[in-house]
C-alpha positions as CSV (number, residue, x, y, z in Angstrom):
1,X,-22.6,-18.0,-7.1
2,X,-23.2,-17.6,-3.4
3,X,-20.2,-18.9,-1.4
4,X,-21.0,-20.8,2.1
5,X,-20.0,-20.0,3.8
6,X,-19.4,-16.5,3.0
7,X,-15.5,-15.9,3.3
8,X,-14.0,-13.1,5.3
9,X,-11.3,-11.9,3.4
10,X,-10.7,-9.6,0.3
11,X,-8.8,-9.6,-2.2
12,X,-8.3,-5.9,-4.0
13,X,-6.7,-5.6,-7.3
14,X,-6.4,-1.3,-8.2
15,X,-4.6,-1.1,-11.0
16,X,-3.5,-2.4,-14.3
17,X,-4.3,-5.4,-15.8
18,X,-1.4,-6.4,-18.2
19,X,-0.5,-9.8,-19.7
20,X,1.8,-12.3,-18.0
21,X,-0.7,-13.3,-15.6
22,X,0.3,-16.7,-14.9
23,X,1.5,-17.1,-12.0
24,X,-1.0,-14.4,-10.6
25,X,-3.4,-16.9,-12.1
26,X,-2.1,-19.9,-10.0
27,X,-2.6,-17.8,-7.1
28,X,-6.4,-16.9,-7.5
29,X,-7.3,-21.2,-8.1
30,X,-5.7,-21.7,-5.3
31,X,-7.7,-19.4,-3.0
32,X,-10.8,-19.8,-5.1
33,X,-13.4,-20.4,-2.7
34,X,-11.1,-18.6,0.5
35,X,-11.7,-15.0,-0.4
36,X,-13.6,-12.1,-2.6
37,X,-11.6,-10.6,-5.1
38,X,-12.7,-7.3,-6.2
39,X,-10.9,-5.5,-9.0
40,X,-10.7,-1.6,-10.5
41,X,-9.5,-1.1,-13.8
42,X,-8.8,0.5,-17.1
43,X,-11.6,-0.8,-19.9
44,X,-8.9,-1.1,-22.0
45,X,-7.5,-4.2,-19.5
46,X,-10.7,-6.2,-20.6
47,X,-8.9,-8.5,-22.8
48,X,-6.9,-9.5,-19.8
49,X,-9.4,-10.4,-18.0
50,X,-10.0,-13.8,-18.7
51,X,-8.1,-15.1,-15.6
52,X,-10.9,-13.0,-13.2
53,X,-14.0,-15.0,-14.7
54,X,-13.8,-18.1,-13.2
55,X,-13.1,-16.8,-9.4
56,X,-16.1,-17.2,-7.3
57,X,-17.6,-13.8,-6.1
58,X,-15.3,-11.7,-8.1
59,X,-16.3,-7.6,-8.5
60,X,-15.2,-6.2,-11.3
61,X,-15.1,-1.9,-11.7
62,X,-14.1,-0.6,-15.4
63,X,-13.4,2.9,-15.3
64,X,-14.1,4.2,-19.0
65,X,-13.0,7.9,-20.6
66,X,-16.9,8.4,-20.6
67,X,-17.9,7.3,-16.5
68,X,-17.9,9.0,-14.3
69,X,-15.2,7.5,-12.0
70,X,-13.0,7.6,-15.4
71,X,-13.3,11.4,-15.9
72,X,-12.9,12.0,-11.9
73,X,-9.5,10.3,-12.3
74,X,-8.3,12.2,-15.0
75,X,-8.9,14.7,-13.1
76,X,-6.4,14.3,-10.4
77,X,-3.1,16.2,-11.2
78,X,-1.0,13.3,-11.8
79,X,-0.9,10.0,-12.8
80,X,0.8,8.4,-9.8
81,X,-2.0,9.1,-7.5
82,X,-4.7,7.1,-9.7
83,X,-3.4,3.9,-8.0
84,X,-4.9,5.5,-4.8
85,X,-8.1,6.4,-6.6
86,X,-8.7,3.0,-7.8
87,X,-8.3,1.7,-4.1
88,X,-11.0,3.8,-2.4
89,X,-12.7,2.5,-5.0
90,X,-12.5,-1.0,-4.3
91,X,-13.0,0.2,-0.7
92,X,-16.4,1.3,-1.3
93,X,-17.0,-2.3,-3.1
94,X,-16.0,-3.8,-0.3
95,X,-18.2,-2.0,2.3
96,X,-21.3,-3.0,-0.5
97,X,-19.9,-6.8,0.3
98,X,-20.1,-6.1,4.2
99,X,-23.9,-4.5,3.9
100,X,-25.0,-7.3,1.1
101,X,-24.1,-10.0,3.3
102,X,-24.3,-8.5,6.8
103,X,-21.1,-9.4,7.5
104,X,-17.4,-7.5,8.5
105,X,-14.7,-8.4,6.6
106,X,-11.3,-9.2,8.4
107,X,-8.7,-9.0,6.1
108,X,-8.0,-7.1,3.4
109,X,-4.7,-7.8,0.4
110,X,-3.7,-5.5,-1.8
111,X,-1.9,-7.0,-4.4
112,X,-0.8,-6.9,-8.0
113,X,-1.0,-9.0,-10.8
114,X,2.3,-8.5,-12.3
115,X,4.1,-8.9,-8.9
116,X,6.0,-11.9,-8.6
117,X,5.3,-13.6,-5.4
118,X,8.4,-15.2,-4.3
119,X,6.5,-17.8,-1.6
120,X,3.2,-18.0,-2.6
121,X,2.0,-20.8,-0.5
122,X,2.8,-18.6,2.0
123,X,0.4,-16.0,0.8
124,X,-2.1,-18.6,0.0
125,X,-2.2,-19.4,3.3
126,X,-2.6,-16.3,4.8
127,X,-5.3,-15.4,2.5
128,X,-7.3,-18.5,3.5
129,X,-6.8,-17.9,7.1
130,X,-9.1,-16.5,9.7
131,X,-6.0,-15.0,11.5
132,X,-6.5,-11.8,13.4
133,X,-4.6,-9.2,12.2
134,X,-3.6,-6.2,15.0
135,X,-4.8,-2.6,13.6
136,X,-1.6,-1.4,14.5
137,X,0.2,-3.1,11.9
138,X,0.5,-3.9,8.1
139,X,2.9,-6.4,6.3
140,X,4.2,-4.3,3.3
141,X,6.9,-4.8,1.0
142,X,5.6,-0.8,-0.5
143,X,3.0,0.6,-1.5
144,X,2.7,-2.0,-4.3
145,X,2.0,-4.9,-2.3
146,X,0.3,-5.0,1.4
147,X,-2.2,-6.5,3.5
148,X,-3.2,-6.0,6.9
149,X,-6.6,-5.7,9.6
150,X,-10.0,-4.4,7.5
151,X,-9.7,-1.9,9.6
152,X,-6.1,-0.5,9.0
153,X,-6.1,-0.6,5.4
154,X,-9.8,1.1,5.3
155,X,-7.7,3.4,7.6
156,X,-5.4,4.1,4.1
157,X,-8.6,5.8,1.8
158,X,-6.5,9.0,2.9
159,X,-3.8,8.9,1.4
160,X,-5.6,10.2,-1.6
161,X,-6.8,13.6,0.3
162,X,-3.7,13.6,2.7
163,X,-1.5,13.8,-1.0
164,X,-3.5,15.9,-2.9
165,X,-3.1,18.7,0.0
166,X,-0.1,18.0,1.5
167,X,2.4,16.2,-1.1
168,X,1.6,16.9,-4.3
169,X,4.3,18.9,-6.1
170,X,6.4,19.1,-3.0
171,X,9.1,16.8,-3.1
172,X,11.2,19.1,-1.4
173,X,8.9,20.0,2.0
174,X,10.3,18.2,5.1
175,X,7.3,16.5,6.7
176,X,8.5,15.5,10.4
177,X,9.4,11.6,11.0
178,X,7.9,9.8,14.1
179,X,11.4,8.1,15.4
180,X,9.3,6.3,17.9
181,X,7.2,4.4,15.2
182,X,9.7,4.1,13.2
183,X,11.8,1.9,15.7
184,X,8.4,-1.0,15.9
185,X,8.8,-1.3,12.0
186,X,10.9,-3.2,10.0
187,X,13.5,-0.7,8.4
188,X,14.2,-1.8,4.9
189,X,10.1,-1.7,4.6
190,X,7.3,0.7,3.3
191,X,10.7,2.8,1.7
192,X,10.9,4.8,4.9
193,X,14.6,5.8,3.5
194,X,13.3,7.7,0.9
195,X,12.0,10.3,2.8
196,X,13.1,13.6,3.4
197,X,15.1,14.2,6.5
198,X,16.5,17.3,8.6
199,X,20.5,16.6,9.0
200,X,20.6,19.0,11.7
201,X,18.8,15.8,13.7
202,X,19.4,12.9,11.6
203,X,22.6,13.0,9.1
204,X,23.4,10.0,7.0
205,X,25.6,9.5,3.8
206,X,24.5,7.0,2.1
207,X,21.4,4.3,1.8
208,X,23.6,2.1,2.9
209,X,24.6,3.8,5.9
210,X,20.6,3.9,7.0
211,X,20.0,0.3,6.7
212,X,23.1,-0.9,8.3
213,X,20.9,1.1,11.6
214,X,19.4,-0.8,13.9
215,X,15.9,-0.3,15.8
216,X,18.5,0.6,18.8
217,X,19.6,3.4,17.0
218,X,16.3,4.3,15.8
219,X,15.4,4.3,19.5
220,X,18.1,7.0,20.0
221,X,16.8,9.5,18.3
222,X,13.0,8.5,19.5
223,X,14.5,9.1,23.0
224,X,15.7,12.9,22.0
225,X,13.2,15.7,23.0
226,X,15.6,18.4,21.1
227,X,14.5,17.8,17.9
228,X,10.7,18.6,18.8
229,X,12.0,22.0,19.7
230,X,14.3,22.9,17.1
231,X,12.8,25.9,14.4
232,X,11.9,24.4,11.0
233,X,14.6,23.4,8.3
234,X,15.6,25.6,5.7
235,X,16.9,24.2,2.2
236,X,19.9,23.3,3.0
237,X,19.2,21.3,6.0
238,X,16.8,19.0,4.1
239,X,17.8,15.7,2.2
240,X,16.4,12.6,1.0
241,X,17.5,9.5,-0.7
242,X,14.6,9.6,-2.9
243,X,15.1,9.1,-6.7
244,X,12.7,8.9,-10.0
245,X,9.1,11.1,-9.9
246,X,9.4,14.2,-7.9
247,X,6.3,15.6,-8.5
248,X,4.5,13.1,-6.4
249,X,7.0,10.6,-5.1
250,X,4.7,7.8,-3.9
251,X,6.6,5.1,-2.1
252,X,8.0,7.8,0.0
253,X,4.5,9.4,0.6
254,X,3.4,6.0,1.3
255,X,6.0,5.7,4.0
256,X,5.8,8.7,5.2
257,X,2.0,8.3,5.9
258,X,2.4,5.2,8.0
259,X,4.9,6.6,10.4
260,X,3.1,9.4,11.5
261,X,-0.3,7.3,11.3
262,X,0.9,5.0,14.2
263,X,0.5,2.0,11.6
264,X,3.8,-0.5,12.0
265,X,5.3,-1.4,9.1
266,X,6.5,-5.2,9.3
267,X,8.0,-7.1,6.3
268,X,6.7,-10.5,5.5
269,X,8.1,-13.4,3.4
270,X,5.1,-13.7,1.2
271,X,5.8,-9.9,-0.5
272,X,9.4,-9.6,-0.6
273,X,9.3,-9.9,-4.5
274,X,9.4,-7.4,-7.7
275,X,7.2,-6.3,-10.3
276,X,7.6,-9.1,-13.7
277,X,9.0,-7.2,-16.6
């Protein structure tokens, strides 16, 4: 079916297809029509599908034990990082829509199907909008759930590469923070607080104590040369928050990427939800 006019914004779904798709379901009829959805999954997911078929301009990428994509995924050293895989490869889809239709695509939304959106019409209308997003930025509520400029999230195909040689089975490496960039973002976003951090320059208790801080404070310690000039932490000095998968911990790798990327991590009403059990 060819859509006219042909919309601007994309809809990526890399990951999982499980059931309880309702209200995922409810989401896609109502931008029917606004957006492309393109979507990279297990074969295994296919009897799930059925909510996909009737969207206008839907792509849809099985990855199968005997593809290639499939055996390039089982590849990567660990599970948590096929997310990202999936991505670049509804990335590429979405450069195929650009070149098929001669057109640039303005925004892109990452989002789950089993995430429970908590004001949808609020995402419905951003989806159906022809807002300009600033490349600077991206509304995240982690790296489950995020949408932001074409350009920005195209801007996130390397994470996959920037994990694989930097993060991967080092949970315990201190990677500098950007204090500066951190201050423009929202702080309770993107999981910034479970990252690793250098107490000799930045010493907190608890979780608690880090989000009662305000972008004041954060400001603080962006203002401090010292710290750029400090030798590197040993052991003891480091410390994070962090808790569950330590072999590659991805909403603080996800964070972490952002902040020393430049890209501004705002929260936004339409993502502050969870995943449905």
């Amino acid at each position: 079916m060819i859509l006219d006019p042909i919309p601007n914004n994309v809809i990526i779904v890399p990951g999982l297809v499980k059931e309880k798709l309702s209200e995922f379901e409810s989401l896609l009829r109502a931008v029917a029509g606004h957006a492309f959805l393109i979507l990279c999954t297990e074969d295994y997911c296919i009897p799930n599908l059925k909510i996909f078929y009737d969207f206008p301009h839907v792509l849809v990428y099985l990855l199968t034990p005997q593809n290639k994509a499939g055996k390039e995924q089982a590849e990567l050293p660990h599970q948590f990082l096929y997310q990202w895989y999936k991505f670049n490869k509804c990335l590429k889809l979405a450069s195929r829509i650009e070149r098929k239709y001669s057109m640039r695509i303005n925004s892109i939304f990452k989002l789950r199907p089993d995430y429970s959106y908590p004001n949808m019409s609020v995402l419905v209308d951003q989806i159906k909008s022809n807002r300009i997003f600033a490349d600077n930025y991206i509304y995240t509520e982690s790296d489950r759930v995020f949408f932001g400029s074409r350009d920005t999230i195209f801007s996130l195909r390397h994470i996959l590469d920037v994990s694989l040689s930097l993060l991967v089975g080092k949970p315990d490496y201190y990677y500098p923070l950007n204090f500066g960039n951190l201050c423009k973002s929202d702080l309770k976003s993107s999981r910034w607080e479970r990252c690793n951090f250098d107490r000799r320059v930045f010493n907190y208790k608890s979780v608690s104590s880090l989000f009662s801080l305000s972008n004041s404070n954060i400001q603080d310690y962006a203002d401090q040369e010292t710290y750029n000039e400090i030798s590197p932490p040993t052991a003891s000095d480091v410390y994070s928050f962090h808790t569950g998968n330590r072999i590659f911990p991805g909403e603080r790798s996800y964070a972490w990427f952002l902040n020393v990327h430049g890209i501004v991590a705002k929260r936004h009403a339409s993502l502050l939800g969870s995943i449905i059990r």
